[in-house]
C-alpha positions in Angstrom: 103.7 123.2 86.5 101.3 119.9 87.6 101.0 120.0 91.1 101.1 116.7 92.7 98.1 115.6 94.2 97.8 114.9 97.7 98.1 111.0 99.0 94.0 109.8 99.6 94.2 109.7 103.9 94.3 106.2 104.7 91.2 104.8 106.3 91.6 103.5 109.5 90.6 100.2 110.8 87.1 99.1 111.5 86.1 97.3 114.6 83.4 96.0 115.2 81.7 95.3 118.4 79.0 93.0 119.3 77.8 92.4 122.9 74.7 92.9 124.8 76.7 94.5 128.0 76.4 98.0 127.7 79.2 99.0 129.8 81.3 96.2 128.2 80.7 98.0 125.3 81.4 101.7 126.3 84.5 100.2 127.8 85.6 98.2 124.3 85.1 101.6 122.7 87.0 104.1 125.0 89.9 101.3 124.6 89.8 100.6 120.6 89.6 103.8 119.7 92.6 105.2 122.5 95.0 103.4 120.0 93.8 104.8 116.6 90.5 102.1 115.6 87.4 103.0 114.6 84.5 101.2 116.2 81.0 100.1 115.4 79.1 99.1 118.3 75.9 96.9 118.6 73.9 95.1 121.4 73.2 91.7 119.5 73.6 89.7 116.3 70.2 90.8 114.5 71.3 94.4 114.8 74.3 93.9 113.2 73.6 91.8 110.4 71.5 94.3 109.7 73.5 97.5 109.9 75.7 98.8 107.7 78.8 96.5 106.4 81.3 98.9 105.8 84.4 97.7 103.4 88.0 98.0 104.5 89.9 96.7 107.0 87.8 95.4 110.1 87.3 92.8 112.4 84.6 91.2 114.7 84.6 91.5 118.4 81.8 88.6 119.0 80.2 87.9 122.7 79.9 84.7 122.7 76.5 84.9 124.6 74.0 87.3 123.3 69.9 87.3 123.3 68.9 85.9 119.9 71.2 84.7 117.9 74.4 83.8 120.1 77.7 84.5 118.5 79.0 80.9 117.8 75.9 80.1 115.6 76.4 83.7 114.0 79.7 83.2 113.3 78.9 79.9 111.8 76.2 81.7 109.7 78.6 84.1 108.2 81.6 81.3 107.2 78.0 79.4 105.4 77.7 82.6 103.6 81.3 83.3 102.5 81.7 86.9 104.8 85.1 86.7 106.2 85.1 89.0 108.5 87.8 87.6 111.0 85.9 87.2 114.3 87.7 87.7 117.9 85.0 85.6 120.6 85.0 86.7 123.9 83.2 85.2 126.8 82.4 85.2 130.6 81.5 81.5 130.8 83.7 80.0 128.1 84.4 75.9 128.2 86.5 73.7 126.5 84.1 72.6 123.9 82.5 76.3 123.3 86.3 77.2 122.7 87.0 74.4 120.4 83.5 74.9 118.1 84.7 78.6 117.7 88.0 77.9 117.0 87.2 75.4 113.9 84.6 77.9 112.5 87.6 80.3 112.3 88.1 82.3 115.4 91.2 84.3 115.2 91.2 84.1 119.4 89.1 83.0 121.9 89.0 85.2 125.1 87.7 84.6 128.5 86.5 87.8 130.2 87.9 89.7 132.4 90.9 90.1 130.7 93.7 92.3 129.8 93.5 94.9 127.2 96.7 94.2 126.0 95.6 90.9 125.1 92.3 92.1 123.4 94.1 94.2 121.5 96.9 91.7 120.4 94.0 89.8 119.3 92.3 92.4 117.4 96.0 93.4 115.5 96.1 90.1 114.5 92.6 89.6 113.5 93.2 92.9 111.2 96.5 91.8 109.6 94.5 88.2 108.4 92.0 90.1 107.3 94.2 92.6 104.9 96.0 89.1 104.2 93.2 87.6 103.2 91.3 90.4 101.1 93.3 89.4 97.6 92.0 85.7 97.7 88.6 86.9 98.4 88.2 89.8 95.7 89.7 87.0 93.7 86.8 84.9 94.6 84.1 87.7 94.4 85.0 88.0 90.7 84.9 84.7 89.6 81.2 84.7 91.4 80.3 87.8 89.1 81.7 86.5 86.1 80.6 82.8 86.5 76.8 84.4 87.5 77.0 85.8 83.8 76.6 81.6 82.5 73.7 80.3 81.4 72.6 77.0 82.9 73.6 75.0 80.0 76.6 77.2 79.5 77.9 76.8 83.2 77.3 72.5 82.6 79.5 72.6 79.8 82.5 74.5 81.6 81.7 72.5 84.5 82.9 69.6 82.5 85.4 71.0 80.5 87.0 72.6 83.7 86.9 68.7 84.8 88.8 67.5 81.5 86.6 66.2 79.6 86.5 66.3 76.1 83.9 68.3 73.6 83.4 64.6 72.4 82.5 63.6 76.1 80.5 66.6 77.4 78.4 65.8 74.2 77.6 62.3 75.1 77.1 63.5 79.0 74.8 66.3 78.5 73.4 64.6 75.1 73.9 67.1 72.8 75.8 67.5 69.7 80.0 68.3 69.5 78.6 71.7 67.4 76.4 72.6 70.1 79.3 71.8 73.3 81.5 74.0 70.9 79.1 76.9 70.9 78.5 77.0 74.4 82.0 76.5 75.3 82.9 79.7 73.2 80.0 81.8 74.4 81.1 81.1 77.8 84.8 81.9 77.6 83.8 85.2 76.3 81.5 85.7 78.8 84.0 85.0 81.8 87.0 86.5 79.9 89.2 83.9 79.2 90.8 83.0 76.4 92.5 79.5 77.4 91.6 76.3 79.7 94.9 77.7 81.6 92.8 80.9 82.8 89.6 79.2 82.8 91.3 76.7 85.6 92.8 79.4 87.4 89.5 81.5 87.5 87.5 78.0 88.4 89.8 77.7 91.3 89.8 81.2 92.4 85.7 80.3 92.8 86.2 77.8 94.8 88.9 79.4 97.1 
């Protein structure tokens, strides 16, 4: 008889922690982790972006004030960059404005220290859950990267165009080449990304820019 395998133990959640309080830190820790999360703790911006990213579900508990790089413009940093992490900013000296910048870069919640660790921790539940919400649309989006990275620069012109409409007639004209040549690169290039019709090739254009 097979014996069924055993379920792989789910990986709990990942938070991370980024504040230059020590004892802000310790106390984020001893509170994250009494209800089941993991945590990753660092002192400022620089030390994080340059420790290790795990994968899975996690979330960013951001200072909002920190030596160096201060956690709005670090947040904004990683939205330039396409990292999603979902960020949860806290602050001792927040304002209206400060509250409003964080917000549009794509806070998940804005916090105002002291506050209550029920509220923290609402915010950090939340953060998680848009995080696994989110994690289809952006594996969806990390693949059309890889495949599209796979294009030559001509190649990646003529899709361009093609994902635009145009005719093989009137990429020809545009990038003033011949109709044979606009066909060969079209081909090469669907075979490269995969698809086999303008149908998928719109779908995996969009899925780039998502």
């Amino acid at each position: 008889m097979f014996e069924a395998k055993a379920a792989a133990p789910l990986r709990r959640p990942l938070v991370h922690v980024v504040d230059d309080d020590p004892g802000m830190r310790a106390s984020l820790e001893d509170l994250l982790e009494s209800v089941g999360y993991d945590v990753a703790s660092y002192a400022s911006a620089a030390e994080w972006l340059h420790g290790e990213q795990v994968e899975g579900s996690a979330c960013l508990i951001l200072d909002v004030r920190l030596p160096g790089v201060n956690g709005l413009d670090l947040q904004e940093q990683l939205a330039r960059e396409g990292r999603h992490v979902p960020v949860v900013l806290v602050t001792g000296h927040g304002d209206v404005p400060m509250s409003v910048r964080g917000m549009k870069a794509g806070a998940i919640d804005f916090i105002e220290k002291p506050f209550r660790d029920q509220d923290l921790l609402d915010a950090v539940a939340l953060a998680i859950e848009e995080g696994r919400r989110r994690a289809p649309r952006i594996q969806r989006r990390l693949d059309a990267q890889r495949r599209f990275a796979t294009l030559s620069p001509r190649e990646r012109q003529v899709i361009d165009l093609v994902v635009e409409g145009r005719l093989n007639k009137q990429i020809a004209h545009a990038l003033l080449i011949s109709e044979v040549t606009v066909k060969i690169h079209r081909s090469g290039a669907m075979r490269k990304l995969g698809v086999r019709s303008l149908v998928e090739l719109t779908r995996l254009a969009e899925a780039l820019g998502a």
